[in-house]
N, C-alpha and C positions, 0 to 999 in steps of 0.2 A: 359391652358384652357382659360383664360384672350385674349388670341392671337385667338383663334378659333372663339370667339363669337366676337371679331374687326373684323374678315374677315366676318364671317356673316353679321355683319353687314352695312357691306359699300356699299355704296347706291346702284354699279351694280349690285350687288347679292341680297339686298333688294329689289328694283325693278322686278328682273327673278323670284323670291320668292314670291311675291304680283301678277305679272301677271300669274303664273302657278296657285296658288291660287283661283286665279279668274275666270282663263279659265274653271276651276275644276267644280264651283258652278254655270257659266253660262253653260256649260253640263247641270249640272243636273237640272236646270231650264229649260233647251229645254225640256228633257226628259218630266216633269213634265208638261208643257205647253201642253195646248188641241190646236189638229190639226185644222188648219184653211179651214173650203170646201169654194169653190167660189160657193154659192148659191145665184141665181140672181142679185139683185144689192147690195150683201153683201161687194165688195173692190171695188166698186164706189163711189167718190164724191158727199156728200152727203151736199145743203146748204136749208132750211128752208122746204124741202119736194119736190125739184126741181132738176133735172138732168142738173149737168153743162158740157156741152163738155171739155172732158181736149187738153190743150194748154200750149206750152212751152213759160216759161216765161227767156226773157237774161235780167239779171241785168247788170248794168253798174257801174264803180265803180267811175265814175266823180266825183260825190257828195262827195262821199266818202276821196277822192282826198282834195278836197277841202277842205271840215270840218277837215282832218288831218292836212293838213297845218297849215288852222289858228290857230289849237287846240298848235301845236309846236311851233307857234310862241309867243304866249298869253304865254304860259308855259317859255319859252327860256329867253323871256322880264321880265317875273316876278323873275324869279331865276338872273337874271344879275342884274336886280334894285336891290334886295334886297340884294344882296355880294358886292355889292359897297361899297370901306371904305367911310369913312368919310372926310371932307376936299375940297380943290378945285376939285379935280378929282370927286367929286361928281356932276359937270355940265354937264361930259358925260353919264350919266343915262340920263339926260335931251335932250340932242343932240340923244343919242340911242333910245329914248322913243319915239321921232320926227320922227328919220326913220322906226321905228315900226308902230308908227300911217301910216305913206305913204303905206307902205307895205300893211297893211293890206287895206288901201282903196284901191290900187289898184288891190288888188286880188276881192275885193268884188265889185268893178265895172267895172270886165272886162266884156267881152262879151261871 
């Protein structure tokens, strides 16, 4: 019995178990859901009492790009400073710290 409830339990079949589950209750939540009519500007954009033409917006993920980078390097430098033993070899946190600083200026003044 001990062995039936370990297979139940391991996480693929937990997982298949939790999403049939789910599928179950979002059914009967459709079911239950009142039908949506498209009566006049009931699924249009709707901003202070004013009709806004819809338009496709492309995000671009540059930004994005960027704030990760700096974000893994601030991170990367902080976890290396701080596993540095102790001792002489404690000058290269200093010297790494130096080429982190450059790094990061040069990412934030490029063009």
């Amino acid at each position: 019995m001990k062995n039936l409830l370990e297979i139940l339990l391991a996480p693929p079949l937990a997982f298949l178990a939790f999403l049939a589950a789910f599928y179950v209750l979002y059914a009967l939540a459709g079911r239950l859901a009142p039908k949506v009519n498209a009566v006049g500007g009931k699924l249009k954009s709707y901003a202070c009492g004013e009709d806004i033409p819809g338009a496709k917006v492309q995000f671009g993920y540059r930004l994005f790009f960027f704030i990760a980078l700096f974000f893994t390097m601030m991170h990367v430098a902080a976890l290396v400073v701080a596993t540095v033993p102790a001792g002489p070899i404690a000058y290269f946190a200093l010297f790494y710290l130096g080429m982190i600083f450059l790094s990061i200026a040069a990412l934030v003044t490029r063009d």
